[in-house]
Biopython code that builds the backbone (N, CA, C, O; Angstrom):
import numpy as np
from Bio.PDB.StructureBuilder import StructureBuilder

atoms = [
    (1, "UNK", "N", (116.119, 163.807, 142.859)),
    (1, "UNK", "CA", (115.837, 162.991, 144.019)),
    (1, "UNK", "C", (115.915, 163.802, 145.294)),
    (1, "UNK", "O", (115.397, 163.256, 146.267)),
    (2, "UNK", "N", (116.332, 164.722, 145.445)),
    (2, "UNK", "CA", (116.470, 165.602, 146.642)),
    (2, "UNK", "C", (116.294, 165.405, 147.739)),
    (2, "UNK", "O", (115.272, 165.854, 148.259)),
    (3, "UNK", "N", (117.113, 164.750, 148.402)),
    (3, "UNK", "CA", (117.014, 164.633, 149.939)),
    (3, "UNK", "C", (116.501, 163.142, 149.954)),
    (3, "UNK", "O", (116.299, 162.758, 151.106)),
    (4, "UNK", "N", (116.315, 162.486, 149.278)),
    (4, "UNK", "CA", (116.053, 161.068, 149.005)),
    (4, "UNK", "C", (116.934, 160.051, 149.125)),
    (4, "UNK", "O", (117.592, 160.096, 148.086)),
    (5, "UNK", "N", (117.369, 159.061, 149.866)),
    (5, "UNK", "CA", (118.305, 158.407, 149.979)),
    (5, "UNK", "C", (118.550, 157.257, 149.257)),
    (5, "UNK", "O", (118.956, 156.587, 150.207)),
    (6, "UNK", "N", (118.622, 156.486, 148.289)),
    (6, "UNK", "CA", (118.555, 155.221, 147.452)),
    (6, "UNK", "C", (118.947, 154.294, 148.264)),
    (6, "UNK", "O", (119.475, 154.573, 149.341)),
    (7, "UNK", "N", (118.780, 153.297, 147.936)),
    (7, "UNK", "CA", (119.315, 152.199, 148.578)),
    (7, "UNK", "C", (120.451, 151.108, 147.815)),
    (7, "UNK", "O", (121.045, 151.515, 146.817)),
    (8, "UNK", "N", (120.703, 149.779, 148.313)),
    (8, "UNK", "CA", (121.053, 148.814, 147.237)),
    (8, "UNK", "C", (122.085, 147.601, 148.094)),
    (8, "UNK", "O", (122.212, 147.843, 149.294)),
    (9, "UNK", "N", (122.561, 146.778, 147.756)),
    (9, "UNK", "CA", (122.994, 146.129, 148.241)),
    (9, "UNK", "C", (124.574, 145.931, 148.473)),
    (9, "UNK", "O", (125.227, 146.720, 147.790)),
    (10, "UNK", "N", (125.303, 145.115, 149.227)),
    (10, "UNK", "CA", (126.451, 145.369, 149.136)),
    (10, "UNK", "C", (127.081, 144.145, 148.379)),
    (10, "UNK", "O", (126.107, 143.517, 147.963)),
    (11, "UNK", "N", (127.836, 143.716, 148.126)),
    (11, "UNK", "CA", (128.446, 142.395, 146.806)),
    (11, "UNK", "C", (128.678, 141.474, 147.944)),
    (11, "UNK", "O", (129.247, 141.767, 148.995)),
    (12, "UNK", "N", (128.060, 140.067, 147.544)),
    (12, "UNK", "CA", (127.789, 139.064, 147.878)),
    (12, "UNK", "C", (129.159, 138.372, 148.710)),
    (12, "UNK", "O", (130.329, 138.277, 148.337)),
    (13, "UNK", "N", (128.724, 138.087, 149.547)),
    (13, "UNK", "CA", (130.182, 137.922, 150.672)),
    (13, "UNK", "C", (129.475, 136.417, 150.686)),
    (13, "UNK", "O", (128.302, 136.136, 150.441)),
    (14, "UNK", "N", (130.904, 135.285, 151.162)),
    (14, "UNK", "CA", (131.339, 134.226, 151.371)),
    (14, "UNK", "C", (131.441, 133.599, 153.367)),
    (14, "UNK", "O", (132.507, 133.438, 153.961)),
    (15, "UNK", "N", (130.497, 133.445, 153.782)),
    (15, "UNK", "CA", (130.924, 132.444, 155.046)),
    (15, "UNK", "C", (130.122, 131.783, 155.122)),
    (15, "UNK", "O", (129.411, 131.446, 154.175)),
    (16, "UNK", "N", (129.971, 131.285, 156.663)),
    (16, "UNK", "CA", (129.489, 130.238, 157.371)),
    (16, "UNK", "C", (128.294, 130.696, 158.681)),
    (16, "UNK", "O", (128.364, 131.631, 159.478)),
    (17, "UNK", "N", (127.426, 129.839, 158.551)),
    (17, "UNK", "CA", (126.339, 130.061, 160.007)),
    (17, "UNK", "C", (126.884, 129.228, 161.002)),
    (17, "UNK", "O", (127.812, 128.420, 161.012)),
    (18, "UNK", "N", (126.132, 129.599, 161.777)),
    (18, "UNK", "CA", (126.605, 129.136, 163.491)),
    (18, "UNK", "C", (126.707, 127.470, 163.731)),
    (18, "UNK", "O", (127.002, 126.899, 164.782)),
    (19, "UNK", "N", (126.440, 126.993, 162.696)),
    (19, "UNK", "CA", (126.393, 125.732, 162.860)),
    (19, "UNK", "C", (128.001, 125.265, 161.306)),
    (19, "UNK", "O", (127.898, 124.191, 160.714)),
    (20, "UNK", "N", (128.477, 125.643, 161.169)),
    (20, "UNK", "CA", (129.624, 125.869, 160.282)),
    (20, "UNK", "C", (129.484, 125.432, 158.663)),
    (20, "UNK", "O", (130.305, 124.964, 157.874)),
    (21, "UNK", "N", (128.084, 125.796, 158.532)),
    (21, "UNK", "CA", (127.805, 125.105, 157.176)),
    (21, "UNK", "C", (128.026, 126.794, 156.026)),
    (21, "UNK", "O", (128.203, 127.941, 156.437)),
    (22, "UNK", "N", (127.958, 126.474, 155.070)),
    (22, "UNK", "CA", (128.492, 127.437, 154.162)),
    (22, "UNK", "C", (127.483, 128.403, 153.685)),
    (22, "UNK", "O", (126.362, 127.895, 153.691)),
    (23, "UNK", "N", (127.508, 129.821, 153.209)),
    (23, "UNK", "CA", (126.420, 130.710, 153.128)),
    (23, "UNK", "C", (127.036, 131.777, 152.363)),
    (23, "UNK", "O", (128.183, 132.179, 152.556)),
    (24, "UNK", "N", (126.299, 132.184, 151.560)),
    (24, "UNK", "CA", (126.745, 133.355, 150.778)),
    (24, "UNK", "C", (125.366, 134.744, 151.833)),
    (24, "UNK", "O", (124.262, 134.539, 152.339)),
    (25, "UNK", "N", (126.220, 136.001, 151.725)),
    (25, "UNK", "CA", (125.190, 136.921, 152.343)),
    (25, "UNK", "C", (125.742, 138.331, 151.753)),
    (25, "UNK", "O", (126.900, 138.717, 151.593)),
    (26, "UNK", "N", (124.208, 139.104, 151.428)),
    (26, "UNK", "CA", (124.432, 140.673, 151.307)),
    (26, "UNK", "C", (123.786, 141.489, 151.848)),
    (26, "UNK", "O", (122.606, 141.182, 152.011)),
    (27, "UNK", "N", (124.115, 142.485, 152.221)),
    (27, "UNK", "CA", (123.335, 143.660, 152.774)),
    (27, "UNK", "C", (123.085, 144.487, 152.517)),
    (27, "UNK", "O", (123.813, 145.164, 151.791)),
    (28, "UNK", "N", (121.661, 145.005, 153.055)),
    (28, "UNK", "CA", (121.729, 146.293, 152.214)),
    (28, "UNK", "C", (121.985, 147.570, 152.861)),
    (28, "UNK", "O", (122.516, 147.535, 153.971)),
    (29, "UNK", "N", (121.677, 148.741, 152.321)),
    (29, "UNK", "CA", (122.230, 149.877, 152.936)),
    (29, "UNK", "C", (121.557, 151.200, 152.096)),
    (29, "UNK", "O", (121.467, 151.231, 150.869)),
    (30, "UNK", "N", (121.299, 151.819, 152.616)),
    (30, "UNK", "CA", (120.091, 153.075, 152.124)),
    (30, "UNK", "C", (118.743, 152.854, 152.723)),
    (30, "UNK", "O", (118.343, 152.591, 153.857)),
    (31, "UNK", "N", (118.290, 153.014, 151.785)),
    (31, "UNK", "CA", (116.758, 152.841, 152.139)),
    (31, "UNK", "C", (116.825, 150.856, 152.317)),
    (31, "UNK", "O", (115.699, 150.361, 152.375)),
    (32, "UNK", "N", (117.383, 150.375, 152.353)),
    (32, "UNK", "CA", (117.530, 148.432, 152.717)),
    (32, "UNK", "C", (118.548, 148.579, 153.827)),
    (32, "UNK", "O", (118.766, 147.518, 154.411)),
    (33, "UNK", "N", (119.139, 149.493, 154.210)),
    (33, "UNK", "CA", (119.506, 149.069, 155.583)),
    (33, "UNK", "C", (118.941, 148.379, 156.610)),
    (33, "UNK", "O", (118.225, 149.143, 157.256)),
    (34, "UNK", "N", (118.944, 147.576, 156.929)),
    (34, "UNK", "CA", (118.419, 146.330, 157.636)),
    (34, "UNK", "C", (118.073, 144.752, 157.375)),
    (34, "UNK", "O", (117.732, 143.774, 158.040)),
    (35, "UNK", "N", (118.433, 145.164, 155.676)),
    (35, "UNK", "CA", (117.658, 144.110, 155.194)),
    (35, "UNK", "C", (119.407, 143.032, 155.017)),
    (35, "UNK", "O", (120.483, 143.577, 154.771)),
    (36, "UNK", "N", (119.259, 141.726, 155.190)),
    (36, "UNK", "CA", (119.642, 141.178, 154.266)),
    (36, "UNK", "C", (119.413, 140.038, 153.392)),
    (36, "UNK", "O", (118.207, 139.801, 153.329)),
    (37, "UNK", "N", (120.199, 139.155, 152.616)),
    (37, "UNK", "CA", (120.191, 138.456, 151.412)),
    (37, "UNK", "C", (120.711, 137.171, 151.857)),
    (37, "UNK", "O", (121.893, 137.452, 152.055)),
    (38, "UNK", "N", (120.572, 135.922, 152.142)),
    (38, "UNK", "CA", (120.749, 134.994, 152.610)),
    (38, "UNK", "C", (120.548, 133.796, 151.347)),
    (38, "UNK", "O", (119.628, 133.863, 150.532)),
    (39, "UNK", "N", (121.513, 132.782, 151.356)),
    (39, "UNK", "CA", (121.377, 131.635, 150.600)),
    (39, "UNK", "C", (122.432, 130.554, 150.731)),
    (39, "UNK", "O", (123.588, 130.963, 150.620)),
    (40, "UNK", "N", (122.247, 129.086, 150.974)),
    (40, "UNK", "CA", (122.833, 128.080, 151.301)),
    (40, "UNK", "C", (124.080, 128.471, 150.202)),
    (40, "UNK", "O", (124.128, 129.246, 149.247)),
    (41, "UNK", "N", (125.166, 127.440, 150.890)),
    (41, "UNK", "CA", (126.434, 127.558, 149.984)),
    (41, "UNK", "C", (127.096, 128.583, 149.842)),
    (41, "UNK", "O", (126.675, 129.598, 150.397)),
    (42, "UNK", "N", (128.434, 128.650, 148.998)),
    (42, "UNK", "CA", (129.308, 129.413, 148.649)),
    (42, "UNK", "C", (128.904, 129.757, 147.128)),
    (42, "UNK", "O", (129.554, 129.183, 146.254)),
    (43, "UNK", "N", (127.935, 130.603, 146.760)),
    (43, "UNK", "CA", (127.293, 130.502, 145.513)),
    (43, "UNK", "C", (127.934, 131.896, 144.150)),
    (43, "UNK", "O", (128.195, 133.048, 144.499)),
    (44, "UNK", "N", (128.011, 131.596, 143.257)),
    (44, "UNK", "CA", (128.532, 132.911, 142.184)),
    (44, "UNK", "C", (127.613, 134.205, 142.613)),
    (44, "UNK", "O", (126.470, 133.980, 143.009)),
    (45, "UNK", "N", (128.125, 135.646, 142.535)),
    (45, "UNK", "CA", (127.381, 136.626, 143.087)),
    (45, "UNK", "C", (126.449, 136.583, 141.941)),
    (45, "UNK", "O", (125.354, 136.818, 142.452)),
    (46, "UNK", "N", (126.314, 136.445, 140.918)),
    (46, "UNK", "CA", (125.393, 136.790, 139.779)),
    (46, "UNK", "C", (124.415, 135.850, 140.282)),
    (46, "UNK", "O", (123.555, 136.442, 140.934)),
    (47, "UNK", "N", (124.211, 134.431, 140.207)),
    (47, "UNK", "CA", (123.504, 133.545, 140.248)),
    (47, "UNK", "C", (122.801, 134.078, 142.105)),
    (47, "UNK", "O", (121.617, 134.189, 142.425)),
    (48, "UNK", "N", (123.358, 134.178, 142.499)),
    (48, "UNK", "CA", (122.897, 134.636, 143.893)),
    (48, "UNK", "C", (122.050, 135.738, 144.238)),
    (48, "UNK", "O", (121.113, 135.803, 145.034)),
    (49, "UNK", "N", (122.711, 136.830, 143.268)),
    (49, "UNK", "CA", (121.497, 137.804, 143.769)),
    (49, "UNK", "C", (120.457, 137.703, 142.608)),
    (49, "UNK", "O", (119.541, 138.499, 142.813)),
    (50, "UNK", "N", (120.279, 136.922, 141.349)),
    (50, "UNK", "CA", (119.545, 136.658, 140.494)),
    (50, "UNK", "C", (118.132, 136.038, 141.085)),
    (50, "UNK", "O", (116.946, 136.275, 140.853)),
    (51, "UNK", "N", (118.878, 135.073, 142.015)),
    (51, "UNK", "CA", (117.685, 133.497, 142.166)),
    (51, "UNK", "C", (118.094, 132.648, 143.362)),
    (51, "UNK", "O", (117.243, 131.844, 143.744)),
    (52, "UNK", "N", (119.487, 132.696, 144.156)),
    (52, "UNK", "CA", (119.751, 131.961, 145.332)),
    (52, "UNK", "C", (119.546, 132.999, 146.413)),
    (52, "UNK", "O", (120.585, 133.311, 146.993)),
    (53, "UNK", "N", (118.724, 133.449, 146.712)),
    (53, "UNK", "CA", (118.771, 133.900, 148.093)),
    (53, "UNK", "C", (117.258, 134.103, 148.736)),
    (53, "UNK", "O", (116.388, 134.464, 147.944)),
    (54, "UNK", "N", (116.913, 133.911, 150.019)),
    (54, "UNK", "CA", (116.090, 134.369, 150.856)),
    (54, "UNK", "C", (115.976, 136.043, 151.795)),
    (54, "UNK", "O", (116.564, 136.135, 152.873)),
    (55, "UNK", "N", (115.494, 136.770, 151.457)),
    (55, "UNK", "CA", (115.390, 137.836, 151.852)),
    (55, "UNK", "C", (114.601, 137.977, 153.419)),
    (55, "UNK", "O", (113.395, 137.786, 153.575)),
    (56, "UNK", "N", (115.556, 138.348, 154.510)),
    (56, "UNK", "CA", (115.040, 138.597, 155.408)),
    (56, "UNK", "C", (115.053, 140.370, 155.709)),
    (56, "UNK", "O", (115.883, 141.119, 155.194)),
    (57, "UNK", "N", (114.180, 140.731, 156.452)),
    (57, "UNK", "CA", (113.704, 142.744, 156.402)),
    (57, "UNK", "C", (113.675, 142.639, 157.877)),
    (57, "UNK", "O", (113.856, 141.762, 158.722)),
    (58, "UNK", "N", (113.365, 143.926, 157.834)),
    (58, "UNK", "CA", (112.998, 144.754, 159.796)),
    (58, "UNK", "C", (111.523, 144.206, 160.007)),
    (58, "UNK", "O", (110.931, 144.160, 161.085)),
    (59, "UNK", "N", (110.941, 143.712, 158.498)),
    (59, "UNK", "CA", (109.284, 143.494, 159.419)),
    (59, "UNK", "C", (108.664, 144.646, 159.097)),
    (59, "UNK", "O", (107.660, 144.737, 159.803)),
    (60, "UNK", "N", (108.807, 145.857, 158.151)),
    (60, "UNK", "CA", (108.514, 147.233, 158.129)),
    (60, "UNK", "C", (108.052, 147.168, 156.522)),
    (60, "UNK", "O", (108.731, 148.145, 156.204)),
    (61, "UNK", "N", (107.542, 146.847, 155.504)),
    (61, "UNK", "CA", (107.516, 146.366, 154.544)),
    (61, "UNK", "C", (107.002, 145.236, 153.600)),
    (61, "UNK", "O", (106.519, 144.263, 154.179)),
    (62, "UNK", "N", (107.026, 145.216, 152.433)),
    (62, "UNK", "CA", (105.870, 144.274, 151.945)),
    (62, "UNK", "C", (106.179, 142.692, 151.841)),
    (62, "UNK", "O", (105.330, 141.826, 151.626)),
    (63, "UNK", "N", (107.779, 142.454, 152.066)),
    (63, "UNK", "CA", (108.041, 141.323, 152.686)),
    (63, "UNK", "C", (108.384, 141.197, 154.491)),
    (63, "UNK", "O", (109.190, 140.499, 155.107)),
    (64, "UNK", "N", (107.569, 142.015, 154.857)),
    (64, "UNK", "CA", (107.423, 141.795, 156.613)),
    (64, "UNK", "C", (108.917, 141.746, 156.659)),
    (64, "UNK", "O", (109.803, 142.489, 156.236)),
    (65, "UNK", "N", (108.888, 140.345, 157.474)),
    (65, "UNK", "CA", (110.364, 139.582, 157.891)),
    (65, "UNK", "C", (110.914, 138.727, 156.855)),
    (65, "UNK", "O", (111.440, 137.671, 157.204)),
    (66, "UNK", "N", (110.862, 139.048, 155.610)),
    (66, "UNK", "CA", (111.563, 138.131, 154.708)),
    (66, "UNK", "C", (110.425, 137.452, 153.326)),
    (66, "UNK", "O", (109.199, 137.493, 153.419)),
    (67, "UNK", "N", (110.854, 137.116, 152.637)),
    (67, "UNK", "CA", (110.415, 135.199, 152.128)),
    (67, "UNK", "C", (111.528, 134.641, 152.175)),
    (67, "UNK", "O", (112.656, 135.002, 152.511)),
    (68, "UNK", "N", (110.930, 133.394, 151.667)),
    (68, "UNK", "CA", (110.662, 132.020, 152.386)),
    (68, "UNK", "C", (111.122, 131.309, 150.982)),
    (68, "UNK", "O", (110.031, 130.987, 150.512)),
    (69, "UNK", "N", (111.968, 130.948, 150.189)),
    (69, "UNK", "CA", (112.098, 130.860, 148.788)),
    (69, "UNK", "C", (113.004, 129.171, 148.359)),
    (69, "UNK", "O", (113.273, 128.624, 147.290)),
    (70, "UNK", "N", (113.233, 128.816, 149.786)),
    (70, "UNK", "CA", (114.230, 127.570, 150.463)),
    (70, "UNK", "C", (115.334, 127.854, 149.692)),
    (70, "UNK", "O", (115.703, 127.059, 148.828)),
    (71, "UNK", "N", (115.963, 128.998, 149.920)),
    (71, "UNK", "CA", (117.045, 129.277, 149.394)),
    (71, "UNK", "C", (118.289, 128.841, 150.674)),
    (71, "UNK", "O", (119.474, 128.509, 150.702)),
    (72, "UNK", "N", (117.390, 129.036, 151.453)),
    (72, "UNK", "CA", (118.902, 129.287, 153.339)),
    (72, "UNK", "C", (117.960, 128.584, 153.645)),
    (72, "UNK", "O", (116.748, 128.730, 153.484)),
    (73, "UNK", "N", (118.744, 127.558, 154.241)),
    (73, "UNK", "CA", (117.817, 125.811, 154.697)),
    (73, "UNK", "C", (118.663, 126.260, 156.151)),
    (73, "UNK", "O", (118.539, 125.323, 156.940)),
    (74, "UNK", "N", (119.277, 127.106, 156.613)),
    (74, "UNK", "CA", (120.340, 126.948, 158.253)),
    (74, "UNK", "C", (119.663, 127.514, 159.107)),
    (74, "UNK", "O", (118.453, 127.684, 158.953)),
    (75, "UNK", "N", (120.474, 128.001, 160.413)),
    (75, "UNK", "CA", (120.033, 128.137, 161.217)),
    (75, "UNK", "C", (119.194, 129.634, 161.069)),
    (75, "UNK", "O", (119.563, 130.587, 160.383)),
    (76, "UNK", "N", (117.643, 129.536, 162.132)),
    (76, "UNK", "CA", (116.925, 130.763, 162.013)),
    (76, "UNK", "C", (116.484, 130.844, 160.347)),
    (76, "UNK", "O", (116.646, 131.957, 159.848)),
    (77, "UNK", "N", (115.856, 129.600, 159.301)),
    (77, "UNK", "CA", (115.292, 130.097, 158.499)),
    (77, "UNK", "C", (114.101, 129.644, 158.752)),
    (77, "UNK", "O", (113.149, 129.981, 158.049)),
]
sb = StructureBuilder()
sb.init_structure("model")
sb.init_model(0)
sb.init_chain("A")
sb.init_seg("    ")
for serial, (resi, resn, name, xyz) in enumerate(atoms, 1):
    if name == "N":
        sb.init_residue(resn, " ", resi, " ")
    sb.init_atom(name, np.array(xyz, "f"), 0.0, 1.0, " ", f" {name:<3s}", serial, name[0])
structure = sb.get_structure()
């Protein structure tokens, strides 16, 4: 890989959006730095990064600014 940076995500963290409703979120970091992983509730990390989440990006990429998957129904989806 030489000089190639990988990417990947970080393990599925537990809070709340600005409006105090509940949210699981991950981030990424490498080559997904910027990106993260969004989905309603306090959800299992497996089931979450499997199938509960909405992916929002920088806009730089083949999901632009995200999809759209009605995974994160809160604020700014």
């Amino acid at each position: 890989m030489s000089g190639q940076h990988q990417g990947g995500w970080d393990d599925p963290v537990h809070g709340t959006d600005a409006q105090g409703n509940d949210v699981t979120a991950s981030f990424g970091y490498g080559n997904r730095e910027g990106h993260t992983l969004l989905g309603d509730g306090h959800q299992d990390p497996r089931d979450f990064m499997q199938r509960g989440h909405d992916h929002y990006g920088p806009g730089d990429g083949p999901h632009d600014n995200g999809t759209q998957r009605g995974n994160y129904t809160g604020y700014g989806s």
